[in-house]
C-alpha positions as CSV (number, residue, x, y, z in Angstrom):
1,X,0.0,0.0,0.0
2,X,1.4,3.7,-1.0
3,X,0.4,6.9,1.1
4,X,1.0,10.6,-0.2
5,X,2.0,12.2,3.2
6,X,3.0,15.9,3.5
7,X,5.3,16.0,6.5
8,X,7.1,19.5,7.3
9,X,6.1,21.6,4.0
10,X,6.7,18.5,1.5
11,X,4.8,15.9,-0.3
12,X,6.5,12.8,0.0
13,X,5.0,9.1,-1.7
14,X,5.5,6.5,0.4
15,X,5.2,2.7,1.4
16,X,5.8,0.5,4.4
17,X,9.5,0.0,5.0
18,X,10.6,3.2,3.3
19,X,13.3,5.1,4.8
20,X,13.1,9.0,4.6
21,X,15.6,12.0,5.5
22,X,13.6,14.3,6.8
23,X,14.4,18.4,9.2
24,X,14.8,16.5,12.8
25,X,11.2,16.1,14.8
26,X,11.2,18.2,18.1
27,X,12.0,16.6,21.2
28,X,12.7,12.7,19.5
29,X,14.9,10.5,20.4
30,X,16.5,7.1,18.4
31,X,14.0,4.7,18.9
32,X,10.8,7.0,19.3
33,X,7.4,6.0,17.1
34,X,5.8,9.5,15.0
35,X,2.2,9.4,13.7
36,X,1.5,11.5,10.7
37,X,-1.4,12.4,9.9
38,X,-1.1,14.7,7.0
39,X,-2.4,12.0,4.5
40,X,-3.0,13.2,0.7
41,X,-3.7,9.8,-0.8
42,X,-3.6,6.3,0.2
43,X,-3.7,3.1,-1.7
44,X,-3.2,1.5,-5.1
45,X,-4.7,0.6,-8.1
46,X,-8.3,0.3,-8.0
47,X,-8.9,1.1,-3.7
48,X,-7.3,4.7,-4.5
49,X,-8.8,7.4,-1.9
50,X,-7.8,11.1,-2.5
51,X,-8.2,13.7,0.4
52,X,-9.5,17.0,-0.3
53,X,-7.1,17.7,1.2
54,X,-6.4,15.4,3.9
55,X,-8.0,11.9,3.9
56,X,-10.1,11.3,6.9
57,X,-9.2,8.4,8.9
58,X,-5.4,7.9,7.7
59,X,-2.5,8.1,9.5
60,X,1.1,7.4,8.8
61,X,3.4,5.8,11.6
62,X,7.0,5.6,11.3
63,X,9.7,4.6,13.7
64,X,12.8,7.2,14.3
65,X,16.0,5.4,13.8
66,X,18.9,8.3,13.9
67,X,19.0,11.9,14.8
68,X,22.6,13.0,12.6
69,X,23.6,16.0,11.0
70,X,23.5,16.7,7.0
71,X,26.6,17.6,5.1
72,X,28.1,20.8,5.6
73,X,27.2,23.6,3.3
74,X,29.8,26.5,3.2
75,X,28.3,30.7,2.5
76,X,31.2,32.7,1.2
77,X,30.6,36.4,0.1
78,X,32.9,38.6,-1.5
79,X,33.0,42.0,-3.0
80,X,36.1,42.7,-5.0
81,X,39.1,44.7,-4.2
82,X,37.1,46.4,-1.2
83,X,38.3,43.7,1.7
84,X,35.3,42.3,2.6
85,X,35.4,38.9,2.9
86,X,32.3,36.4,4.9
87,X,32.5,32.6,5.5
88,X,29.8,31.1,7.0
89,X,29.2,27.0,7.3
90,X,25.7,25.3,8.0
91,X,24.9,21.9,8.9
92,X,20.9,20.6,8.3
93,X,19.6,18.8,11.6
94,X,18.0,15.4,10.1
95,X,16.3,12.6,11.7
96,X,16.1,9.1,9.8
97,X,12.5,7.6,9.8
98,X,11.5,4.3,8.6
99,X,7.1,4.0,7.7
100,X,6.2,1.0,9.8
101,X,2.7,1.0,8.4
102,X,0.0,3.0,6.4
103,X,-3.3,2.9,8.1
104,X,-6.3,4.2,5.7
């Protein structure tokens, strides 16, 4: 079974055992279980059932397995022959999920 989900601003299509990168979830831990229950669309073929906009019922779980950091982006500005010089690095706090199941 697929699920459309939207989790923190994007649409992601999913199915059970999936493993996301997704912004880190406030406050969870390795180990933790998160519900979602921004569900667009859920099932396949012929048992299709599309939200408008959120399917009533439907719920996403998914099972945290790392908090980690992205890779490092670096920010350099420059403005010619004035001196001015800015580095800046930034590293994405992420969380690894893995959907257990898609209940519709």
């Amino acid at each position: 079974m697929k699920a459309t989900i939207k989790i923190q601003g994007k649409q992601v299509t999913v199915s059970e055992g999936d493993i996301l990168f997704v912004n880190r979830f406030a406050g969870s831990n390795a180990g933790d279980s998160v519900e979602i229950k921004d569900v667009l669309m859920v099932g396949e073929g012929e048992g299709v059932k599309f939200g408008s906009p959120l399917v009533d019922g439907a719920s996403v779980s998914a099972k945290v397995l790392e908090n980690k950091r992205g890779k490092k982006i670096v920010i350099i500005k420059k403005k010619r022959r004035k001196g001015y010089q800015r580095k800046r690095g930034h590293r994405q706090e992420l969380s690894v999920i893995k959907i257990e199941s898609i209940k519709a």
